[in-house]
TORKOL-4160 file (C-alpha; in steps of 0.2 Angstrom, whole numbers, padded with zeros to 4 digits, m for minus):
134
<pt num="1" X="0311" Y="m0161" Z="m0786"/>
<pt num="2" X="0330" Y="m0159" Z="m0792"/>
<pt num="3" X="0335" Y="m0170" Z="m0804"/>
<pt num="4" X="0351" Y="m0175" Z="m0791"/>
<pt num="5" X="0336" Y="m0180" Z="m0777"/>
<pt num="6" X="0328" Y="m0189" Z="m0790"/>
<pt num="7" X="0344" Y="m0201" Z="m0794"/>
<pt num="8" X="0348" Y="m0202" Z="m0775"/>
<pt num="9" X="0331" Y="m0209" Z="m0769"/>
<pt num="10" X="0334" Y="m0221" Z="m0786"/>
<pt num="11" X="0349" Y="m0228" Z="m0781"/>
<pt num="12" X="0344" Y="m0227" Z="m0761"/>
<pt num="13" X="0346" Y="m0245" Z="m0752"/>
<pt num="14" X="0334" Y="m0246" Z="m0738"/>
<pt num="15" X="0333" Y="m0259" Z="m0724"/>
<pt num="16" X="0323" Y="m0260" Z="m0709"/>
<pt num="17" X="0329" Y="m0262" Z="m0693"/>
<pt num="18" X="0321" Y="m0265" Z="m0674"/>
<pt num="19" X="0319" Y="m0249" Z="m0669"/>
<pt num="20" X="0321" Y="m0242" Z="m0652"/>
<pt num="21" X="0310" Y="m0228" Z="m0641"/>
<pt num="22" X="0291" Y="m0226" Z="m0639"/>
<pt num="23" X="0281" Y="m0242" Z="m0648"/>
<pt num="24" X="0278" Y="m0253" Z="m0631"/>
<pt num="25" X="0277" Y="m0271" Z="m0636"/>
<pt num="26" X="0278" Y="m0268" Z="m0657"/>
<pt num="27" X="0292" Y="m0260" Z="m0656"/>
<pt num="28" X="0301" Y="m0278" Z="m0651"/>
<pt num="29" X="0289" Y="m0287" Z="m0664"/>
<pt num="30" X="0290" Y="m0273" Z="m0678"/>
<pt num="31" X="0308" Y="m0267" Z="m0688"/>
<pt num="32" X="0300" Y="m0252" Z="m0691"/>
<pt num="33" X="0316" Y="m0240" Z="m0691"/>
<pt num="34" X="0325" Y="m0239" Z="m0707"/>
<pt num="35" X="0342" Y="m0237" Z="m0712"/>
<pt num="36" X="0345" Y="m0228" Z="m0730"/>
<pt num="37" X="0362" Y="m0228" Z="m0740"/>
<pt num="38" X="0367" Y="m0220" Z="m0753"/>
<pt num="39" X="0383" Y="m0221" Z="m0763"/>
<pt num="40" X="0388" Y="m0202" Z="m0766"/>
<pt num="41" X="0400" Y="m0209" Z="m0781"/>
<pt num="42" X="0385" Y="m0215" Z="m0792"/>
<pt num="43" X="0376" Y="m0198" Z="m0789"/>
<pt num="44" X="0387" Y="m0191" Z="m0804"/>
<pt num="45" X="0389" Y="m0176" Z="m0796"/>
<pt num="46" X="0399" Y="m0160" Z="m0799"/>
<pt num="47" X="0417" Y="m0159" Z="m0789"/>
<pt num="48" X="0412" Y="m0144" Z="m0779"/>
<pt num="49" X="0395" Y="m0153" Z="m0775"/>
<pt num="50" X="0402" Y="m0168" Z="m0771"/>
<pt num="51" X="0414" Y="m0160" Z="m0758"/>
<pt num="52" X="0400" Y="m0149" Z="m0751"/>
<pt num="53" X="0389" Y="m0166" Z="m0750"/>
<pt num="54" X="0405" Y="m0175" Z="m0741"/>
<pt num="55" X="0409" Y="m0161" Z="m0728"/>
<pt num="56" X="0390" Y="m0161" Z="m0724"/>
<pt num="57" X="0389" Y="m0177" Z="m0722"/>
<pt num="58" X="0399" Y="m0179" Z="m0711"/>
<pt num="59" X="0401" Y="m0193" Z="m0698"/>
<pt num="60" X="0386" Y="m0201" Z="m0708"/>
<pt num="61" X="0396" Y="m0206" Z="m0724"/>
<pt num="62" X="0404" Y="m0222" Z="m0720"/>
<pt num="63" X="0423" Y="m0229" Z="m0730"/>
<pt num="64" X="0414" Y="m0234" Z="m0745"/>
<pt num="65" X="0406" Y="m0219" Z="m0750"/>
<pt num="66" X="0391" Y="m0221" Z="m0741"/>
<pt num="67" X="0380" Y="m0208" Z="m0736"/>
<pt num="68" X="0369" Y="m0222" Z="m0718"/>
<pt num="69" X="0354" Y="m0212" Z="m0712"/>
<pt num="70" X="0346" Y="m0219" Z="m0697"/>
<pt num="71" X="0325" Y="m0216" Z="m0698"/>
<pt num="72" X="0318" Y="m0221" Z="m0680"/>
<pt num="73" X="0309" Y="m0205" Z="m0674"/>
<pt num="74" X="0290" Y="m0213" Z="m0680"/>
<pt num="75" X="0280" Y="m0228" Z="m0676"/>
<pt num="76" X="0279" Y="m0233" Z="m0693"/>
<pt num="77" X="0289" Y="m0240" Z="m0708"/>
<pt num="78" X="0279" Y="m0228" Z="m0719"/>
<pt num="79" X="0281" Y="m0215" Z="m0711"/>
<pt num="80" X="0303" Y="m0217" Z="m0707"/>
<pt num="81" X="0304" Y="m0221" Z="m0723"/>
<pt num="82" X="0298" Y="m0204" Z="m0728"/>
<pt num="83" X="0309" Y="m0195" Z="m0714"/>
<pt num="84" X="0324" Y="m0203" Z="m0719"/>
<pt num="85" X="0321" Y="m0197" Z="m0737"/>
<pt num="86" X="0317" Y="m0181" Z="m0734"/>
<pt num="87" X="0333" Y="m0178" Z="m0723"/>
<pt num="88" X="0342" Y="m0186" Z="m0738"/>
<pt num="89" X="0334" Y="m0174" Z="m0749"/>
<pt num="90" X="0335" Y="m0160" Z="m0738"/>
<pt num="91" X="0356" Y="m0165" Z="m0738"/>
<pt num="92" X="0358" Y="m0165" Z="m0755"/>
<pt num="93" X="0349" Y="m0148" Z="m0758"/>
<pt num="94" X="0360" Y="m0140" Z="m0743"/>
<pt num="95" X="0375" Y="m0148" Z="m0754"/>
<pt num="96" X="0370" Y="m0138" Z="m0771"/>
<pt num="97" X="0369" Y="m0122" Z="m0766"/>
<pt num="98" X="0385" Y="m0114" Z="m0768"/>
<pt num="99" X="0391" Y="m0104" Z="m0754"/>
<pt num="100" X="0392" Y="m0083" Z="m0757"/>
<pt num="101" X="0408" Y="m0076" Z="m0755"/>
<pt num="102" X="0414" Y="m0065" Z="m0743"/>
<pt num="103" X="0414" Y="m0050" Z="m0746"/>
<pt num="104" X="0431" Y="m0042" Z="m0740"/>
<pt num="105" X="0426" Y="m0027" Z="m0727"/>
<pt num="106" X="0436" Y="m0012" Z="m0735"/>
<pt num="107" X="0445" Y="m0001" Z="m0718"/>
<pt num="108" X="0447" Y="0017" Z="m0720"/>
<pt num="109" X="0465" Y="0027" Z="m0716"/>
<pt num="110" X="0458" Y="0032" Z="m0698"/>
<pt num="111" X="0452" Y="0014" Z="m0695"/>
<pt num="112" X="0468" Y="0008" Z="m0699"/>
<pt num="113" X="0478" Y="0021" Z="m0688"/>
<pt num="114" X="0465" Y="0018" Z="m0672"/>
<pt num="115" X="0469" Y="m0005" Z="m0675"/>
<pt num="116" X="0487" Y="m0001" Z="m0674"/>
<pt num="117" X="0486" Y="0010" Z="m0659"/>
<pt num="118" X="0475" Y="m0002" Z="m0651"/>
<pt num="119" X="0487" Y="m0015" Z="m0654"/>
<pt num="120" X="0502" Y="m0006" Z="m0651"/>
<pt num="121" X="0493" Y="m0003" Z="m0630"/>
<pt num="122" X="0488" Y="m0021" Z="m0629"/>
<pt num="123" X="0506" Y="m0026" Z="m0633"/>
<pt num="124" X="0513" Y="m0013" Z="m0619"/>
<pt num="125" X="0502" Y="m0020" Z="m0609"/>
<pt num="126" X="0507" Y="m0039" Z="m0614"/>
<pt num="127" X="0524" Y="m0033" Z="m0610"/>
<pt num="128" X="0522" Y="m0027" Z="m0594"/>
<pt num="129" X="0516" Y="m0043" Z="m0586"/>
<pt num="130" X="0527" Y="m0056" Z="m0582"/>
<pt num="131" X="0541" Y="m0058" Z="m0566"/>
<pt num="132" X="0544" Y="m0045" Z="m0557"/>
<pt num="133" X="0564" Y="m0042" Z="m0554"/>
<pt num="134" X="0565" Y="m0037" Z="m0535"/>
């Protein structure tokens, strides 16, 4: 396991919440979902990372810097704790691999003279619509 993941699921808060869905009458006796946060500032991570991280977030990163994941999809405490890790590990991972460049696609001279034909008709054709004088 990365040595980011590691810190993350150190410093992760958990709490356990009443969970809704399948769980008939234990699921209104039982807090079994749980709700994980981590603060993406005492990750120490990399300013690239770190951006990555917060763009993948997304709407789950809440004003203080906190990554909230929701757990509710098992029956169990165990096993959402588990999920909610794993997708928090799964984030982070996503976060540290850097994205490749583009590579620019390189046009050759006939290429270049067949766009600007093709854009000179669409732009005729553009031209031609409009109102007709009578």
């Amino acid at each position: 396991m990365n040595d980011v993941v590691a810190r993350a699921h150190s410093l992760a808060e958990e709490s356990f919440i009443a969970a809704s869905g399948p769980g008939g009458q234990n699921v209104n006796k039982v807090a079994t979902a749980v709700q994980l946060r981590v603060n993406i500032y005492r990750l120490g991570l990399e300013p690239a990372v770190f951006h990555r991280l917060k763009a993948l977030a997304g709407k789950r990163i809440n004003a203080r810097g906190e990554i909230v994941l929701d757990a509710r999809r098992f029956r169990t405490q165990e096993a959402n704790r588990e999920d909610a890790r794993a997708r928090l590990a799964e984030l982070i991972e996503k976060a540290l691999v850097e994205p490749r460049k583009r590579a620019n696609s390189r046009v050759n001279r006939v290429g270049k003279v067949q766009r600007l034909k093709a854009k000179k008709v669409r732009g005729e054709v553009k031209a031609n619509r409009g109102k007709v004088d009578w």
